[in-house]
C-alpha positions as CSV (number, residue, x, y, z in Angstrom):
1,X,-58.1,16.9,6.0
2,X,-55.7,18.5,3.3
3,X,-54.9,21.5,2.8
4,X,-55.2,23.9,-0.4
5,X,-52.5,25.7,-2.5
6,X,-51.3,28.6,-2.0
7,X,-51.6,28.7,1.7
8,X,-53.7,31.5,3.4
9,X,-53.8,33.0,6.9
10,X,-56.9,30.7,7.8
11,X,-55.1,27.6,7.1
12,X,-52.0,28.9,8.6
13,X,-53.7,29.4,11.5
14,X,-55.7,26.3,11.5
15,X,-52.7,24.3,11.4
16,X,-50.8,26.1,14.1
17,X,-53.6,25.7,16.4
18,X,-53.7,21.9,15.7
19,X,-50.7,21.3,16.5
20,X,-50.9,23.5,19.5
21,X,-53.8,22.2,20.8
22,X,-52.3,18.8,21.3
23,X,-54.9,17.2,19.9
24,X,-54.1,13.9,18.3
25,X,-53.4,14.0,14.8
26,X,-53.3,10.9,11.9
27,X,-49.5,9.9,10.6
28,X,-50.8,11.3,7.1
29,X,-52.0,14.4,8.4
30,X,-48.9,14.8,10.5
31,X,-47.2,14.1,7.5
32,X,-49.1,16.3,5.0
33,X,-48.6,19.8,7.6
34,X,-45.1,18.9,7.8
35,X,-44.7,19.1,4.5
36,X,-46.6,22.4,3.9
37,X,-44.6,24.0,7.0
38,X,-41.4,23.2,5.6
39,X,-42.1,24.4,2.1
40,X,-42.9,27.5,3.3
41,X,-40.2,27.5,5.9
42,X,-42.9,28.2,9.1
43,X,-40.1,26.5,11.7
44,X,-42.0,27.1,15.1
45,X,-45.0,25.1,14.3
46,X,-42.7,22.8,12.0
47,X,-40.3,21.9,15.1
48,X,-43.6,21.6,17.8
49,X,-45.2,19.0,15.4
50,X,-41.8,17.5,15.0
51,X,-41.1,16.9,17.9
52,X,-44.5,14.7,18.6
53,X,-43.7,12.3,15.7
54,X,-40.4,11.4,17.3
55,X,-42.2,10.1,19.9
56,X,-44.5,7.8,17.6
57,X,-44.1,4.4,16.1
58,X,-40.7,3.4,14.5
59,X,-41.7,4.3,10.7
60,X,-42.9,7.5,11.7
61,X,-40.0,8.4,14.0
62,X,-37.8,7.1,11.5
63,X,-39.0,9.5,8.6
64,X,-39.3,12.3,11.3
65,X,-35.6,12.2,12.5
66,X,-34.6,11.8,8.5
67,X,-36.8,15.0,8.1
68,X,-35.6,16.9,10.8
69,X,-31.9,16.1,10.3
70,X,-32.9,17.7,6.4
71,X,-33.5,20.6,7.5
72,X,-31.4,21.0,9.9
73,X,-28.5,20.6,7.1
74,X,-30.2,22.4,4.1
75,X,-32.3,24.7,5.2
76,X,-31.1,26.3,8.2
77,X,-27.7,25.0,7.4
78,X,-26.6,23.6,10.4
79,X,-24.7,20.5,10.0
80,X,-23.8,19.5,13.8
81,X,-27.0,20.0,14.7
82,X,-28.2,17.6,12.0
83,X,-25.4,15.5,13.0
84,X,-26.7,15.3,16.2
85,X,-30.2,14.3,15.2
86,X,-28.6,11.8,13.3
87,X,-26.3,10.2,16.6
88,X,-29.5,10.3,18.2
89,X,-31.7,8.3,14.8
90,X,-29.0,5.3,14.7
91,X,-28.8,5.3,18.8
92,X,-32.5,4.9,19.5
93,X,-33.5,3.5,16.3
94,X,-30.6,0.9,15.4
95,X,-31.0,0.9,11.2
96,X,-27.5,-0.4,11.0
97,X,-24.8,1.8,8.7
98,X,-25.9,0.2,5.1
99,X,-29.5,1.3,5.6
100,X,-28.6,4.6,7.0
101,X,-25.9,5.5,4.1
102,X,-28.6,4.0,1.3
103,X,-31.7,4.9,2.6
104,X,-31.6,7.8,4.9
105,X,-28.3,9.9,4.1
106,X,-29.1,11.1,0.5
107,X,-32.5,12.4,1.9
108,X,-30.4,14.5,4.3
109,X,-27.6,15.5,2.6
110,X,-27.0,17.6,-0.8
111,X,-25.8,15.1,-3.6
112,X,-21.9,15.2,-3.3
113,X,-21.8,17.4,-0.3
114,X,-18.7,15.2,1.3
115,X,-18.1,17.4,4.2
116,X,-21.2,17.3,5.4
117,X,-21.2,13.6,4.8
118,X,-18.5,13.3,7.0
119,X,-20.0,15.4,9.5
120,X,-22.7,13.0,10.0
121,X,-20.8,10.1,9.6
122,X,-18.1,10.8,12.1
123,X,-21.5,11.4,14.6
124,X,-23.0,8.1,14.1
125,X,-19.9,6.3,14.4
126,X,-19.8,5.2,17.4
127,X,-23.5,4.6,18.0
128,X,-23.2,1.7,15.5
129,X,-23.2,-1.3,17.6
130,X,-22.6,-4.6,15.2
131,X,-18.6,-4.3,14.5
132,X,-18.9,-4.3,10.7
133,X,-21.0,-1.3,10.9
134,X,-18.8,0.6,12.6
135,X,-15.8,-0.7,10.5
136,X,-17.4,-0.1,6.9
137,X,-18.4,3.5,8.7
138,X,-14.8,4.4,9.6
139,X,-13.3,3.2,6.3
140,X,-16.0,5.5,4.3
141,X,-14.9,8.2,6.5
142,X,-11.1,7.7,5.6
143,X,-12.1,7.2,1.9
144,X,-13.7,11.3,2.3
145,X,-11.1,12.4,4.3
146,X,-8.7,11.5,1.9
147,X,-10.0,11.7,-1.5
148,X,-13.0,14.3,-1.0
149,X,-11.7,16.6,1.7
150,X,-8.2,16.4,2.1
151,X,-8.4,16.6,5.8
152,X,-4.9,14.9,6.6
153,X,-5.6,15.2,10.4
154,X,-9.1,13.6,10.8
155,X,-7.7,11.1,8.5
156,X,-4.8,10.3,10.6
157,X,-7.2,10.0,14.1
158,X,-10.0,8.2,11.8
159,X,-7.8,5.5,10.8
160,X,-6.1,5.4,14.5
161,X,-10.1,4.8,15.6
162,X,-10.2,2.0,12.8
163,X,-7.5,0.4,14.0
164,X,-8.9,0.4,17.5
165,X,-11.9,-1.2,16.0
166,X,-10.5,-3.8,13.7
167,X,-6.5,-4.2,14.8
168,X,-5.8,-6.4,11.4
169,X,-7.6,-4.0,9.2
170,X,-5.6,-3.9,6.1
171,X,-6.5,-0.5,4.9
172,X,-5.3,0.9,8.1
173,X,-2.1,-0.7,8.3
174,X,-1.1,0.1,4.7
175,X,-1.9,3.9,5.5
176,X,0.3,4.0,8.5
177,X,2.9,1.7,6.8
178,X,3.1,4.6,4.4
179,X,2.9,7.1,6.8
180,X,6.0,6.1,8.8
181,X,7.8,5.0,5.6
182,X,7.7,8.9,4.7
183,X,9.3,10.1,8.1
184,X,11.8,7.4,7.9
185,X,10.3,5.9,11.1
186,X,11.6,1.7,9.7
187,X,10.7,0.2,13.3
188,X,7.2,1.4,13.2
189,X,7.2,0.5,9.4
190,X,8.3,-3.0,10.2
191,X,5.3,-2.8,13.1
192,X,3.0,-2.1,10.4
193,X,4.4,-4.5,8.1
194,X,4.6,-8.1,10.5
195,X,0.7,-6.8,11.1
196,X,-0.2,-7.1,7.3
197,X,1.5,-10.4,7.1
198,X,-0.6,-11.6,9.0
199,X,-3.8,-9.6,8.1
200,X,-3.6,-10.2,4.4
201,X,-5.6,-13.3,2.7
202,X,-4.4,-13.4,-1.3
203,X,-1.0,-15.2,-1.6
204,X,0.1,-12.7,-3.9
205,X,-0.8,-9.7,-1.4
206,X,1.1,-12.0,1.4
207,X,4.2,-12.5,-1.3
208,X,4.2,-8.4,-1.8
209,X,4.5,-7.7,1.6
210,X,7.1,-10.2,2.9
211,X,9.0,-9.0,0.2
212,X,8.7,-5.0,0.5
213,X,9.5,-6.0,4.8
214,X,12.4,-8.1,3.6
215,X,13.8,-5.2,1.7
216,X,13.3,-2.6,4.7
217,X,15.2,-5.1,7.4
218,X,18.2,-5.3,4.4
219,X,18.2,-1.5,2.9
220,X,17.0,0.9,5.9
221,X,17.9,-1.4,9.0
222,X,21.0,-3.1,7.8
223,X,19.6,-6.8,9.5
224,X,20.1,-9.1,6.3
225,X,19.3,-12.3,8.4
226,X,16.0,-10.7,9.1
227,X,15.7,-10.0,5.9
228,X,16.5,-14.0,4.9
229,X,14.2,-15.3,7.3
230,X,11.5,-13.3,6.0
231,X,11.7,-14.5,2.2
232,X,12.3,-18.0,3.9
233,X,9.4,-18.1,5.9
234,X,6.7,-16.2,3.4
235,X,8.1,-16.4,-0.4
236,X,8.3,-19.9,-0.8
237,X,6.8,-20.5,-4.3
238,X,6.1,-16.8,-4.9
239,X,5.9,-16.0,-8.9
240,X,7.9,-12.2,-7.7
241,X,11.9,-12.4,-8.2
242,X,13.9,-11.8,-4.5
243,X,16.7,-12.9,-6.3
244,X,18.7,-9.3,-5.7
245,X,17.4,-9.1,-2.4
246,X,18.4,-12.3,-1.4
247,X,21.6,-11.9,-2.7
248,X,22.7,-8.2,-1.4
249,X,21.4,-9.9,1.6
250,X,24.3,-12.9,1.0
251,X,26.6,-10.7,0.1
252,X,26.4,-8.0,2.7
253,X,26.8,-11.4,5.3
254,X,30.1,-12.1,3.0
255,X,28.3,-15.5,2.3
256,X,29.6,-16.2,-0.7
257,X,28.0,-19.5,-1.1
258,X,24.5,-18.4,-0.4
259,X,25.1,-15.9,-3.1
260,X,26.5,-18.6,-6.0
261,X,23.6,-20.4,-4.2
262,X,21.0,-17.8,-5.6
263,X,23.4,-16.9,-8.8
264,X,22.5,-20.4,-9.5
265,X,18.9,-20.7,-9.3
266,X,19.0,-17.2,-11.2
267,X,20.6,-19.4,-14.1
268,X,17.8,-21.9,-14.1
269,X,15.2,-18.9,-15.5
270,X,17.4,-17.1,-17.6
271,X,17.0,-17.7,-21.2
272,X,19.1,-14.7,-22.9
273,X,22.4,-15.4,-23.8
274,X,23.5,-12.4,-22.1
275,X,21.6,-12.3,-18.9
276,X,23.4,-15.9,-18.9
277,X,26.9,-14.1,-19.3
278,X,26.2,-11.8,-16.9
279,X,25.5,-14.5,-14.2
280,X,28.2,-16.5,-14.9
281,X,30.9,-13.4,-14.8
282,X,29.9,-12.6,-10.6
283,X,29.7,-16.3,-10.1
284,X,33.4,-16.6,-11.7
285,X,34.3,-13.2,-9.1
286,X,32.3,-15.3,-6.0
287,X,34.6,-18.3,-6.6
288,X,37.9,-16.1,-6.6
289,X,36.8,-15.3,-3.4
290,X,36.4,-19.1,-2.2
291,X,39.8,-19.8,-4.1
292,X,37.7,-21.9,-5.8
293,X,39.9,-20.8,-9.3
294,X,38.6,-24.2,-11.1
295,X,35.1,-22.8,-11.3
296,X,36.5,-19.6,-11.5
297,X,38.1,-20.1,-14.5
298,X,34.6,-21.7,-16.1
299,X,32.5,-19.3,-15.4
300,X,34.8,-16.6,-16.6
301,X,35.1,-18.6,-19.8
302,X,31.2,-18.8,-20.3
303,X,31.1,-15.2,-19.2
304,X,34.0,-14.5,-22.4
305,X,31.8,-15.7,-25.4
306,X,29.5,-12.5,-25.1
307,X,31.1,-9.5,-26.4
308,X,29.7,-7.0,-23.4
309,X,32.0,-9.2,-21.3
310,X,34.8,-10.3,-23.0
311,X,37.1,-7.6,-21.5
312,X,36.3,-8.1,-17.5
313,X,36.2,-12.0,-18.1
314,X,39.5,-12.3,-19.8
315,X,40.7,-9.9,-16.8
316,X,39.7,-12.5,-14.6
317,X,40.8,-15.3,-16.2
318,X,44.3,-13.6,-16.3
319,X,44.1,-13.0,-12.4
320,X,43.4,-16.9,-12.3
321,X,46.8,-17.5,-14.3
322,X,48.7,-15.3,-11.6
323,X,47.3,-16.4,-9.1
324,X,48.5,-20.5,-10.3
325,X,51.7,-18.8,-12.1
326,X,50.1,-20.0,-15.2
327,X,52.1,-17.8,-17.5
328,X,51.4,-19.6,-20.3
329,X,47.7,-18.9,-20.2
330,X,48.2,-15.5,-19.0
331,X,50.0,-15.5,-22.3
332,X,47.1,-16.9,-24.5
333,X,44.6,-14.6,-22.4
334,X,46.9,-11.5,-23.5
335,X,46.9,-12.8,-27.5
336,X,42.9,-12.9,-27.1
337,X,42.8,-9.4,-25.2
338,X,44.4,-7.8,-28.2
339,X,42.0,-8.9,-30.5
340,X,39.3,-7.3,-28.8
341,X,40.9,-4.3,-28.4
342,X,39.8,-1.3,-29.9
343,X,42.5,1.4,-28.8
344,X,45.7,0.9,-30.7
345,X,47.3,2.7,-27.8
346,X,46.4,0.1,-25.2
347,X,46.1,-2.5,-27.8
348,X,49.7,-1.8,-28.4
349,X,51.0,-2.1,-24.3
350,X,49.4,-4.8,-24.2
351,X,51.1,-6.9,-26.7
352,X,54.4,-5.3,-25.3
353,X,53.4,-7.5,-22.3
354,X,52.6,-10.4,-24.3
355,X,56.3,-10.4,-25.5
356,X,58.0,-9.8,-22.8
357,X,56.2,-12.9,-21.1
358,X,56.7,-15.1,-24.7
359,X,60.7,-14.0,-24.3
360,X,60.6,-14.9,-20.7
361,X,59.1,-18.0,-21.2
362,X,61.6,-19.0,-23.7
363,X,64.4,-18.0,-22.2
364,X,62.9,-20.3,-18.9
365,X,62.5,-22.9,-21.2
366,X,66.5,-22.9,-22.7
367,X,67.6,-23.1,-19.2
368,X,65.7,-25.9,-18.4
């Protein structure tokens, strides 16, 4: 039996007292009033025949629940009830979250309606019984939450849930890492961080990690053999440069051989001659500091030939000549500092010490 366009009050009526009469009714015929009943928005009859489908086979109750949920949403604009009738579809009918988001969810919601989306989604959650499910459900909700609603407190609880779901998941763990890393919370940070070690699978994601945790337990917890242990234990081989980390991390220790140590394989990978000269001028200030003045006085002399440094290496190679009471290479160091230069003012003190040290020295020579 079909029924004609435009409706009149005989079929109205004749429909109405099918479905009241309780008389058993085809899926297509069921399917054909419910059609006509919505279109024309008659919801008593609509919700009595309704409710008879969800109690048929598992197509029908299927399409039924979909259709219901619709309505609910769009037409009477109710979401929570539609979320409810959703909770209920996935907890009787189990259609698992990828066939429920494809198949059923764009029947039910308007196309980019993300808060109701959301709505629903946070209903079914938990209803979703294989672990995935419920994992690829949560992570959709924290993608709306966050880029579609801006709903910064159901994203917070949503990603606490995934978390309680999937401990190593690493979209939860990066959100919190940055969470705490804006309130200055650096134990909870390095929580977060030790978890995505270990919950990461690309070297390169692994090598970006130890190195951003290496950095907090130097910079915000002052621990600098944490900080060693972690680029020890995780950054062997990685292509990303913890040369300055490693070395602030030396240095801050006063370990002035682990920081020649890394100075040196620095030297290895440097190819300009300035980035060489720069090297060479702190390893010439780490050996001062070992009283180590033979290297010293190398490295200061390799650090010499490049203009930028000519001026703090020749001060360091005159330090050197103090410190051995080497005044005739303090002597040559002064002859080269005036050529450099610039200000006639200083050039000119400085070659007033230059003589007085030439005098002295002569006059030390004609006594001996």
């Amino acid at each position: 039996m079909a029924f004609p366009l435009p409706w009149d009050v005989d079929n109205v009526r004749s429909i109405v007292a099918q479905v009241d009469s309780g008389a058993a009714i085809s899926d297509q015929l069921a399917a054909d009033m419910l059609d006509l009943l919505e279109q024309h928005e008659c919801w008593g009859p609509f919700f009595r025949l309704l409710k008879r489908g969800l109690e048929g086979g598992a197509p029908e109750r299927e399409r039924n629940y979909v259709r219901l949920a619709r309505v609910q949403n769009i037409y009477l604009e109710d979401t929570f009830a539609a979320a409810e009738t959703c909770a209920s579809l996935v907890s009787h009918l189990r259609p698992g979250y990828l066939k429920f988001s494809e198949q059923m969810l764009p029947h039910i919601i308007e196309f980019e309606d993300f808060t109701a989306e959301a709505t629903l989604l946070s209903a079914i959650s938990d209803h979703l019984e294989i672990q995935d499910d419920h994992i690829a459900c949560l992570e959709r909700l924290c993608m709306l939450f966050e880029k579609k609603t801006h709903n910064e407190a159901q994203l917070s609880q949503t990603y606490e849930r995934l978390l309680e779901v999937d401990p190593r998941n690493v979209k939860a763990l990066r959100y919190f890492k940055l969470l705490f890393t804006q309130n200055n919370e650096w134990d909870q940070v390095v929580d977060a961080l030790t978890k995505l070690l270990s919950a990461v699978r690309h070297p390169q994601e692994l090598y970006r990690v130890a190195q951003e945790l290496a950095g907090i337990y130097l910079y915000q917890l002052d621990m600098p053999e944490a900080a060693i242990a972690v680029l020890a234990a995780h950054c062997d081989g990685s292509p990303l440069d913890t040369s300055t980390i490693l070395y602030d991390a030396h240095e801050r220790l006063n370990d002035w051989q682990g920081c020649l140590q890394v100075l040196r394989q620095c030297l290895l990978n440097v190819e300009s001659e300035a980035g060489r000269a720069t090297l060479h001028f702190k390893m010439g200030g780490l050996h001062m500091l070992l009283s180590d003045l033979g290297q010293a006085h190398e490295n200061f002399q390799k650090a010499a030939k490049q203009p930028a440094f000519q001026l703090d290496a020749i001060e360091g190679l005159i330090n050197i000549g103090v410190a051995l009471q080497d005044w005739a290479m303090i002597e040559k160091e002064l002859i080269r500092l005036q050529e450099i230069i610039l200000d006639e003012r200083l050039r000119g003190q400085v070659k007033q010490a230059q003589s007085r040290l030439h005098d002295g020295l002569a006059h030390a020579a004609k006594r001996s």
